[in-house]
FIMI-497760 format. One record per residue (C-alpha): residue number from 0; residue in one letter; x, y, z. Coordinates in pm, 1 decimal, m for minus. Layout:
N
+-----+------+----------+----------+----------+
|  nr | rest |        u |        v |        w |
+-----+------+----------+----------+----------+
| NUM |    A |        X |        Y |        Z |
...
+-----+------+----------+----------+----------+
***
This chain:
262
+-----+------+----------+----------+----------+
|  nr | rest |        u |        v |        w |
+-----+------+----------+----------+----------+
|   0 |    X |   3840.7 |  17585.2 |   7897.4 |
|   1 |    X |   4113.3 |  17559.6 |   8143.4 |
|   2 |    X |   4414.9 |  17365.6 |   8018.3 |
|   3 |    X |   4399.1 |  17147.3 |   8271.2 |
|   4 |    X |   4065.8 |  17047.8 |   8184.9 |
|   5 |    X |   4130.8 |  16990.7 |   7806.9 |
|   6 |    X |   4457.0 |  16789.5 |   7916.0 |
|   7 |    X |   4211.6 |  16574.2 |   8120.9 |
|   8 |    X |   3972.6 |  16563.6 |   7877.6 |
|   9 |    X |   4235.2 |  16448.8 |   7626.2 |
|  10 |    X |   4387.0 |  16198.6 |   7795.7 |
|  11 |    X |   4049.1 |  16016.3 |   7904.6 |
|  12 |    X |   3891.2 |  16059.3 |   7533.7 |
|  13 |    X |   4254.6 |  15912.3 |   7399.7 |
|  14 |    X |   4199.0 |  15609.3 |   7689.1 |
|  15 |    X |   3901.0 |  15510.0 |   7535.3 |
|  16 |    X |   4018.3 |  15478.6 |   7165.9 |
|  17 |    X |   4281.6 |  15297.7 |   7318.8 |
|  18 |    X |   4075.3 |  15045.3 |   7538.7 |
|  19 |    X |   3825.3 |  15017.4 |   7205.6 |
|  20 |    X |   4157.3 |  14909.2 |   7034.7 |
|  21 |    X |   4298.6 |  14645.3 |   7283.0 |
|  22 |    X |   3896.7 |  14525.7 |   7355.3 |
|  23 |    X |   3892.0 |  14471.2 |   6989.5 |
|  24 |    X |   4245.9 |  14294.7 |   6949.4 |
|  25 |    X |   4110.9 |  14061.4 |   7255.8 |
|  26 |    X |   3805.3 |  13965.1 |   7092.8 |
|  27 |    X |   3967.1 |  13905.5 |   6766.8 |
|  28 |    X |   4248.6 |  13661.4 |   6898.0 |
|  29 |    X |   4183.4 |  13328.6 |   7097.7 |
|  30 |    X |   4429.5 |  13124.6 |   7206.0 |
|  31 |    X |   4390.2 |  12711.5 |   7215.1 |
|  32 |    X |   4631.7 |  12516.8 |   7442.9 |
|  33 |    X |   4614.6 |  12142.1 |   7361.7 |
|  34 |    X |   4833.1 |  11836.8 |   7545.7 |
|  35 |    X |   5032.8 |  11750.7 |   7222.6 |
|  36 |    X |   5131.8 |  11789.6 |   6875.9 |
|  37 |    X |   4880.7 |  11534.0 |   6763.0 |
|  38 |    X |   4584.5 |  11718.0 |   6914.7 |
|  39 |    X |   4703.2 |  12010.3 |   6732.7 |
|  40 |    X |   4643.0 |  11856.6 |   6409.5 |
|  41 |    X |   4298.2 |  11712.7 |   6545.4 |
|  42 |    X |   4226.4 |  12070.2 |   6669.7 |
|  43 |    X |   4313.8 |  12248.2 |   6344.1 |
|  44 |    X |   4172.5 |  12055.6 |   6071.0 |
|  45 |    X |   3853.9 |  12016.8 |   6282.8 |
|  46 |    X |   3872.4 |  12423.2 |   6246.2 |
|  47 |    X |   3938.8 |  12367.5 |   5892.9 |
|  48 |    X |   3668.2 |  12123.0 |   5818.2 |
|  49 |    X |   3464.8 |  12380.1 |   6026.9 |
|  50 |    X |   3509.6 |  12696.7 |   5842.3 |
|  51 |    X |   3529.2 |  12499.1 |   5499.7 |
|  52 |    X |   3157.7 |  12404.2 |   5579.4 |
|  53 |    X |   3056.1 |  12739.8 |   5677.2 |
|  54 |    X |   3203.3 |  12868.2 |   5333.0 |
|  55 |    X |   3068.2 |  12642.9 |   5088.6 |
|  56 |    X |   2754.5 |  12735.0 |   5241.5 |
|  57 |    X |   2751.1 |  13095.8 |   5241.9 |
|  58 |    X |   2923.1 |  13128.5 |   4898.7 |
|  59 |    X |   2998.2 |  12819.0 |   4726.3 |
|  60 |    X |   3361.8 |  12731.3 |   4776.7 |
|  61 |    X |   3663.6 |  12744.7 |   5036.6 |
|  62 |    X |   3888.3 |  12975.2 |   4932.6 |
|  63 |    X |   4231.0 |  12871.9 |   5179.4 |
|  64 |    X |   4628.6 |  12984.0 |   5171.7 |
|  65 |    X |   4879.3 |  12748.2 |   5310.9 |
|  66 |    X |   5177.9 |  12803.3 |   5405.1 |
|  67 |    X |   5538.0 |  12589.2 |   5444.7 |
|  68 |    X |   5718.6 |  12428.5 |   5686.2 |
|  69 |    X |   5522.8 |  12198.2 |   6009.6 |
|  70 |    X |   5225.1 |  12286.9 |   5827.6 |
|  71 |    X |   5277.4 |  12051.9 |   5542.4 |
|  72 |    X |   5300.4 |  11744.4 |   5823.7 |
|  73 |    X |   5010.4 |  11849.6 |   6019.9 |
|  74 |    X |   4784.3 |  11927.6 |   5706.1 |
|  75 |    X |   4912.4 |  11594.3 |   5538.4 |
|  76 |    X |   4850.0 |  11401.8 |   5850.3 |
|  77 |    X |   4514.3 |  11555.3 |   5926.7 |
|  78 |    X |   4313.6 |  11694.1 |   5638.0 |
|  79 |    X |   4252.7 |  11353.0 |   5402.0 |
|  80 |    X |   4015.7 |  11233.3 |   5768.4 |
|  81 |    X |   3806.4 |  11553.1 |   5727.3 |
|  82 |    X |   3461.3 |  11516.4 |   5590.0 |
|  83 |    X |   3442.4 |  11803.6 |   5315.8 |
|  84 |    X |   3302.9 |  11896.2 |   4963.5 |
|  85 |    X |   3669.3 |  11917.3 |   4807.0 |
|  86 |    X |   3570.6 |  12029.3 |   4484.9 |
|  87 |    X |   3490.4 |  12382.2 |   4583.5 |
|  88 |    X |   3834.9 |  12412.6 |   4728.2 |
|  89 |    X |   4031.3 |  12683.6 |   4598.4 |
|  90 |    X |   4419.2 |  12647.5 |   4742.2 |
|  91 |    X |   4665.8 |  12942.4 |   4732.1 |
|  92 |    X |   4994.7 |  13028.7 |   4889.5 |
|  93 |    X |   5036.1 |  13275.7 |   5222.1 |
|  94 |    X |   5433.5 |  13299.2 |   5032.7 |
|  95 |    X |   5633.7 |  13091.3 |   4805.3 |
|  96 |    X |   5976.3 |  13031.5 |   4694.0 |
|  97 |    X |   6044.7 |  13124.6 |   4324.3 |
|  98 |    X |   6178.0 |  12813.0 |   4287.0 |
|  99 |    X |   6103.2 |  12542.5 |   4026.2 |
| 100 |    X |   5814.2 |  12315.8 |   4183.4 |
| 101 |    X |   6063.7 |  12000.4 |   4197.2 |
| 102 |    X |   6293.5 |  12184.3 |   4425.2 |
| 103 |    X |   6243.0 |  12057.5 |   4780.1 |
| 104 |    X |   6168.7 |  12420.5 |   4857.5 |
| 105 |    X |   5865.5 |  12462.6 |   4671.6 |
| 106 |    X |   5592.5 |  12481.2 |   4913.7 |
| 107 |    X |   5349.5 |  12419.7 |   4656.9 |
| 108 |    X |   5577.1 |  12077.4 |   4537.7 |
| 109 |    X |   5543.9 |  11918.0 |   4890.2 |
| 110 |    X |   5193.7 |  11983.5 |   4917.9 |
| 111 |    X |   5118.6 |  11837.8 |   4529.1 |
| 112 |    X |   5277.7 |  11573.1 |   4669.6 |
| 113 |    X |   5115.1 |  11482.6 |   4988.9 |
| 114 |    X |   4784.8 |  11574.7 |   4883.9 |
| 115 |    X |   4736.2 |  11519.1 |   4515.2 |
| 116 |    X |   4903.7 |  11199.3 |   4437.6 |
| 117 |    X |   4736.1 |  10971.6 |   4660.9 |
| 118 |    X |   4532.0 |  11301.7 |   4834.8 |
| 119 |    X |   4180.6 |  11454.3 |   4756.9 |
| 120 |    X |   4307.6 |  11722.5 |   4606.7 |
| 121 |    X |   4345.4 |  11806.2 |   4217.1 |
| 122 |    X |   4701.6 |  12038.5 |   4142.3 |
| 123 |    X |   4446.1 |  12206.2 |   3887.9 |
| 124 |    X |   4263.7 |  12385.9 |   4252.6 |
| 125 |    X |   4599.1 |  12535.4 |   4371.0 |
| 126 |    X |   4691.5 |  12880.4 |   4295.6 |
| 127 |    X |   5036.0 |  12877.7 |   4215.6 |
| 128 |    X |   5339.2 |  13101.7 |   4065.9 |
| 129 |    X |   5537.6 |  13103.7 |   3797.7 |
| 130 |    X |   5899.5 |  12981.0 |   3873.8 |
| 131 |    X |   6034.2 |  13075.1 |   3534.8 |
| 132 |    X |   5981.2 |  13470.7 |   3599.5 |
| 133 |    X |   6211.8 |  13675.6 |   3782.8 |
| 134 |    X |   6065.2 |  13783.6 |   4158.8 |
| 135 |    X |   5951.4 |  14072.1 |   4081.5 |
| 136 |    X |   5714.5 |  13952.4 |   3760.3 |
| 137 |    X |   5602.9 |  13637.2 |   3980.8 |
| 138 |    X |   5472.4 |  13867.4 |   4202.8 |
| 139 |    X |   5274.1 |  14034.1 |   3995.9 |
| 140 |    X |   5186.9 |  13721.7 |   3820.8 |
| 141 |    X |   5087.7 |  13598.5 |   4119.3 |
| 142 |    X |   4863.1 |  13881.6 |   4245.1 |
| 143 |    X |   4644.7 |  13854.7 |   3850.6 |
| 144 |    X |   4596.5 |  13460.0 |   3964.2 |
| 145 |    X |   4452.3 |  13603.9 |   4266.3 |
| 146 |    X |   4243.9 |  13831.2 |   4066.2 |
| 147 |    X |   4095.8 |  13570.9 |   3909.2 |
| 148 |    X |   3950.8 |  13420.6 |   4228.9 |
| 149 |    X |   3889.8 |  13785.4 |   4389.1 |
| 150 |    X |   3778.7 |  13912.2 |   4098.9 |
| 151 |    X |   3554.7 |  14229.6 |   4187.7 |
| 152 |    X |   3775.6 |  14297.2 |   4535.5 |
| 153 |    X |   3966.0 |  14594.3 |   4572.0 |
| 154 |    X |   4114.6 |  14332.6 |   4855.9 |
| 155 |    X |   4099.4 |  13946.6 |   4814.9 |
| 156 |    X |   3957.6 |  13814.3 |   5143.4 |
| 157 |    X |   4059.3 |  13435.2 |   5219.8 |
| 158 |    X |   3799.4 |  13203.7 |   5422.7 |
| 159 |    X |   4136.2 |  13115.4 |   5615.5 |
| 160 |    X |   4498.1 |  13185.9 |   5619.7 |
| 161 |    X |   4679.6 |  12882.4 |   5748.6 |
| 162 |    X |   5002.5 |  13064.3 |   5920.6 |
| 163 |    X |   5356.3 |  12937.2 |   6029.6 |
| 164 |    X |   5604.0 |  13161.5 |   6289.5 |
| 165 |    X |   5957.1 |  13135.7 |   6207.6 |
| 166 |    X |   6185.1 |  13124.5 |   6518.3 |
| 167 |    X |   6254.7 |  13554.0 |   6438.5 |
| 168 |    X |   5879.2 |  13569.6 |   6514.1 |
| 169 |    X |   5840.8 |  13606.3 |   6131.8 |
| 170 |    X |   5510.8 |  13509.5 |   5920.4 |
| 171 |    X |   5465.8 |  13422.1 |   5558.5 |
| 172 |    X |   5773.7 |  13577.1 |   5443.8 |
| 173 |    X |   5759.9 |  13890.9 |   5644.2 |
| 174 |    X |   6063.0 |  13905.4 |   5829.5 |
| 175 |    X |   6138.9 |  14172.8 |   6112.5 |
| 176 |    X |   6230.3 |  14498.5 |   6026.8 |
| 177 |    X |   6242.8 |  14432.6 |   5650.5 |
| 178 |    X |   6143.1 |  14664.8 |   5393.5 |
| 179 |    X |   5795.9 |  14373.9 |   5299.5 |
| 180 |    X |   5662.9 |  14491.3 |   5646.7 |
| 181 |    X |   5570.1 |  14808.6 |   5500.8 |
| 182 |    X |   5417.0 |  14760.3 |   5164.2 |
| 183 |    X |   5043.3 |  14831.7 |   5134.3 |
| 184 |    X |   4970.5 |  14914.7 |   4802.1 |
| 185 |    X |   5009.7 |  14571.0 |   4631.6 |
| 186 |    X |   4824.2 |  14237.1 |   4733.0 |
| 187 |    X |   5144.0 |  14012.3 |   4686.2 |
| 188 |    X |   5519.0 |  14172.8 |   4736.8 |
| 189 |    X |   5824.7 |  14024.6 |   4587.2 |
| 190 |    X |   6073.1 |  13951.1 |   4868.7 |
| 191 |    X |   6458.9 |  13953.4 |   4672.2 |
| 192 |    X |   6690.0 |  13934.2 |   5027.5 |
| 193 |    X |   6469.1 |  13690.4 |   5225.1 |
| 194 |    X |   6677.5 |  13645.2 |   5536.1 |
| 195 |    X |   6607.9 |  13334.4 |   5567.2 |
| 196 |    X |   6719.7 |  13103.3 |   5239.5 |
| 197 |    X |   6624.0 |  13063.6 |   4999.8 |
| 198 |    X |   6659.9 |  13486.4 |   4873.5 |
| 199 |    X |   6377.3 |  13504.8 |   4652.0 |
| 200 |    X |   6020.1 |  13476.1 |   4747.2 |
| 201 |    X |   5683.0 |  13618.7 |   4717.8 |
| 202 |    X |   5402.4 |  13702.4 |   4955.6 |
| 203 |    X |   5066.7 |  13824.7 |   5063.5 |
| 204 |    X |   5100.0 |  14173.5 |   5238.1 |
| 205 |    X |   4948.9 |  14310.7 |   5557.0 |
| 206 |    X |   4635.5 |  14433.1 |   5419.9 |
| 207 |    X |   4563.0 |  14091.3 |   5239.4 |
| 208 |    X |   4634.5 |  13935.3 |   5576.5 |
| 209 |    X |   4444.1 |  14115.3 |   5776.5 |
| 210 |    X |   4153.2 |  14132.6 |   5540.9 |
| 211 |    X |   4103.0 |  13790.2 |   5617.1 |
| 212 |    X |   3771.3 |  13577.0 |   5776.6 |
| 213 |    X |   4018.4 |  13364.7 |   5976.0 |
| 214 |    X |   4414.0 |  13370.8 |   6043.2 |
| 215 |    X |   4524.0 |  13047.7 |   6202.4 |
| 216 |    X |   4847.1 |  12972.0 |   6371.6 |
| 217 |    X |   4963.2 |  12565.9 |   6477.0 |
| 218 |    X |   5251.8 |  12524.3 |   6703.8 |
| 219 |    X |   5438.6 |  12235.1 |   6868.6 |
| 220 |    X |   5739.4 |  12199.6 |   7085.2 |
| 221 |    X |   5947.2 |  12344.5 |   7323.9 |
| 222 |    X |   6123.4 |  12552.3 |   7079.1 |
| 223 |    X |   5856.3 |  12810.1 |   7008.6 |
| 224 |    X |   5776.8 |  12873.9 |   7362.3 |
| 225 |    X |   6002.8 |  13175.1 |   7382.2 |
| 226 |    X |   5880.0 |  13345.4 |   7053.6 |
| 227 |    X |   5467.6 |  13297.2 |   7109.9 |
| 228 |    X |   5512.6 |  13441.1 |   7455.6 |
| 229 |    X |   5731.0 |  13746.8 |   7354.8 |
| 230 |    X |   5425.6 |  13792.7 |   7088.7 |
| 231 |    X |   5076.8 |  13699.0 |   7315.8 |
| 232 |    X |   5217.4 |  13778.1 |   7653.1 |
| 233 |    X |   5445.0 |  14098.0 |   7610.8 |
| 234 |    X |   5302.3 |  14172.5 |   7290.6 |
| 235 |    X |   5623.8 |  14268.4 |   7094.6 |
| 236 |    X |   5641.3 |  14425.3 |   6759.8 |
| 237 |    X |   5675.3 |  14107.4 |   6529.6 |
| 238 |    X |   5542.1 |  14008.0 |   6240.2 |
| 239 |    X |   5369.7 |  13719.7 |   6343.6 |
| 240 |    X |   5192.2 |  13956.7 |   6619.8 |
| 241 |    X |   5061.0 |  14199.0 |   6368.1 |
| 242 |    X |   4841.4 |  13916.1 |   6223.3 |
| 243 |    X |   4529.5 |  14088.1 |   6371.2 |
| 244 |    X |   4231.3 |  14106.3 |   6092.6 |
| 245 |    X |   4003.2 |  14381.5 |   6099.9 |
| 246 |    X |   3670.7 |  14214.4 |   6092.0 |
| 247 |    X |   3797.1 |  13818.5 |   6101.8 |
| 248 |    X |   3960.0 |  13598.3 |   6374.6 |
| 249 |    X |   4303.5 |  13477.6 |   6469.9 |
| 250 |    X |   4292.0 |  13160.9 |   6624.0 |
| 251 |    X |   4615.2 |  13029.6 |   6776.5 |
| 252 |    X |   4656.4 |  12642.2 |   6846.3 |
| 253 |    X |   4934.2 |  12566.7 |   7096.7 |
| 254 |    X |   5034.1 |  12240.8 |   7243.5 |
| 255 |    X |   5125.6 |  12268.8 |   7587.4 |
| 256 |    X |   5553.4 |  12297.9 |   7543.8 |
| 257 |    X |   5483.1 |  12562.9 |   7302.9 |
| 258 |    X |   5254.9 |  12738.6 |   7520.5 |
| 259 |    X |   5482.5 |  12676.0 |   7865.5 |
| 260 |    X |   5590.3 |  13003.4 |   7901.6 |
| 261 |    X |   5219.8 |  13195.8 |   7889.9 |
+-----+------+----------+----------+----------+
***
């Protein structure tokens, strides 16, 4: 065959894996814009309540990670109106500070405390770590807890990952161009020189991500305009853009300032 031929009939056979790829990244993500913050709650625990239903029906219980930050408002604000068997919950963390649960960094502290005290939620459902062990053991720890729930997966796949973006375009505590980005071989990483304080953290990996039924992402305000449209317009490199799951759904719930520059 002449070369010019088998040049051509590279380059189209190489276009189609390629239009396969984006067609697939398309269908996977959906983007929501809403008019405010508040509808943003509505929005995402009506997904919640939504996909919890689904679950308990297919196999028995909700199996959810949260993560920190706005989350904990919108998910304290929102969740305790939802209509939901809350028994088969299961609760884990997307990352966590290895830091004792009374620290006000403990994302699994503020969320005992908004939804357990006076919440419909038991602290005996969440998934938690153990503060007391260096990073790299409450990682590990961490990842036999998740064993426990997952407990014949060679990956643990969550009904829903409930996802924050950090202003770097960062997601659980997978920061840009650091070393966590690249681990595949464990479910949970330890993260010792978290850029962002405080240093030592753990998380779910890529392939835990991405093995996901749905990734969910809730933004509000100006300020995150610039970072969701350098990820779902120009489709930059960042962590929080490589939350694509390979047979689930990433559903992104913007209010209107955060969405201004799409």
């Amino acid at each position: 065959m002449p070369f010019e031929y088998r040049l051509a009939s590279y380059f189209w056979s190489n276009l189609a894996l390629l239009l396969k790829i984006i067609t697939k990244i398309m269908a996977s993500r959906e983007t929501v814009v809403v008019d405010s913050e508040v509808d943003v709650i509505k929005k995402l625990c009506a997904t919640i309540e939504d996909i919890a239903d689904k679950s308990i029906k297919d196999h028995g219980k909700f199996r959810v990670g949260l993560s920190g930050g706005s989350l904990v408002g919108f998910l304290s604000k929102g969740l305790p109106n939802i209509k939901t068997d809350w028994s088969k919950w299961i609760l884990a963390f997307c990352d966590e500070r290895v830091v004792p649960f009374g620290d006000q960094d403990s994302t699994y502290g503020v969320y005992a405390a908004a939804l357990c005290e006076n919440g419909p939620l038991k602290k005996e459902q969440f998934i938690v770590i153990d503060p007391s062990l260096d990073v790299g053991s409450a990682a590990k720890d961490y990842a036999s807890k998740l064993g426990d729930v997952f407990p014949s997966a060679s990956l643990p796949q969550f009904d829903a990952l409930l996802l924050g973006m950090g202003p770097d375009g960062h997601t659980c505590s997978l920061f840009p161009d650091h070393p966590g980005l690249q681990v595949t071989d464990k479910w949970v990483a330890p993260i010792e020189n978290s850029p962002k304080p405080p240093p030592n953290r753990v998380t779910l990996t890529f392939p835990v991500i991405n093995n996901a039924r749905y990734c969910i992402f809730a933004l509000t305000g100006q300020g995150k305009a610039e970072m969701v449209k350098r990820i779902l317009k120009n489709e930059e490199n960042l962590p929080a853009g490589m939350v694509l799951p390979r047979e689930g759904k990433v559903l992104w719930i913007l209010d209107k300032p955060a969405a201004s520059l799409l």
